[in-house]
Every structure is written in C-alpha cells, then in structure tokens.
C-alpha positions, 0 to 999 in steps of 0.5 A: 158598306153598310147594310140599307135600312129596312122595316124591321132594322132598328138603330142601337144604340150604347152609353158612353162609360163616363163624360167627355168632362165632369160637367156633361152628360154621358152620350149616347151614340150608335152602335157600331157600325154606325149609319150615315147620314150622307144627305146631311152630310152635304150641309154645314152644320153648326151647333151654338152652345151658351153657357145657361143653356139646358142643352149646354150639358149635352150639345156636344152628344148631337156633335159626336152623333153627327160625326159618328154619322159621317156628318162633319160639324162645328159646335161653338161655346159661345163662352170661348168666344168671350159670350157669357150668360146666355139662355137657350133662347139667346136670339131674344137676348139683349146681347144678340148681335154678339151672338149674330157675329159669332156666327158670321164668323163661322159663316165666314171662315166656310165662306172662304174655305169653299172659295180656297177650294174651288180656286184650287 
C-alpha cells in the first residue's frame, strides 16, 4: 500500500539511462513505489501522436507515466495508421477527418469491449 499524500511529501522522481528508441526523449517517471491515480484510472484514455508534432519526441513518457500510475492507456502514432504529416494542431489540418476515424476506431473497439464484458 501506498502511503497517503501529505503537505510535505513530494513526488520523486528519476531519468530513464537511455530512450526507449533513438529518436525519443528519455523519460521521466516516478520513483518507486509509484503513486496511483486511481480516479484517472476509471477513464479511457487516449494520446494521439503525429509525426510533426513537438510531442512526437516525448508522447510515449506521459503513456509510461500513466501506466506507472496505474492508469491504463492507448497511445496512437497516427503514422501506423497510415496518417502522415500532421502537426500538433492536426484538428485544424486538411486531413482532419482521417484523424476523426482513427479515433472513432479507438472509440469503437472500447465500445465494443464494454459491451463483451458486460454480456459476460
């Protein structure tokens, strides 16, 4: 169990020795043991990465903090989905309803998980 957060605790935390691929920032993440968002933890959550993004370098340290924080998350490259060349502002993009799919996607394979789990 993990002790309760109190005024004068503060998180720790520790550098990655070397990126998860050569192209990505080193991460950040707690210091074990790691404090849970349990509240977080109730929501799907998605990150959405394009390739021109300035968060394309480091999206997957928030995905690995999230997970470390008992939070379970799906991180998207919107190139594995065949989407290319998109800034971090890609909503505004001209190819924003390719964008909007993949995310109905997501929205549709949780859908239909919630919906095999509760017919269980």
């Amino acid at each position: 169990m993990i002790p309760p957060v109190t005024a004068d605790s503060k998180l720790q935390f520790v550098k990655q020795d070397k990126p998860d691929n050569p192209d990505y920032a080193r991460c950040w993440l707690q210091k074990e043991p790691a404090r849970k968002l349990p509240n977080v933890a109730k929501v799907p959550t998605l990150i959405i990465t394009s390739e021109a993004s300035y968060h394309a370098p480091y999206d997957h340290c928030t995905a690995n903090y999230l997970t470390q924080a008992g939070v379970k998350n799906t991180m998207i490259r919107l190139t594995d989905h065949g989407v290319r060349g998109n800034g971090h502002m890609m909503m505004l993009e001209k190819n924003n309803m390719a964008i909007a799919r993949v995310m109905a996607e997501y929205l549709d394979r949780l859908r239909d998980g919630a919906q095999r789990t509760a017919q269980r």
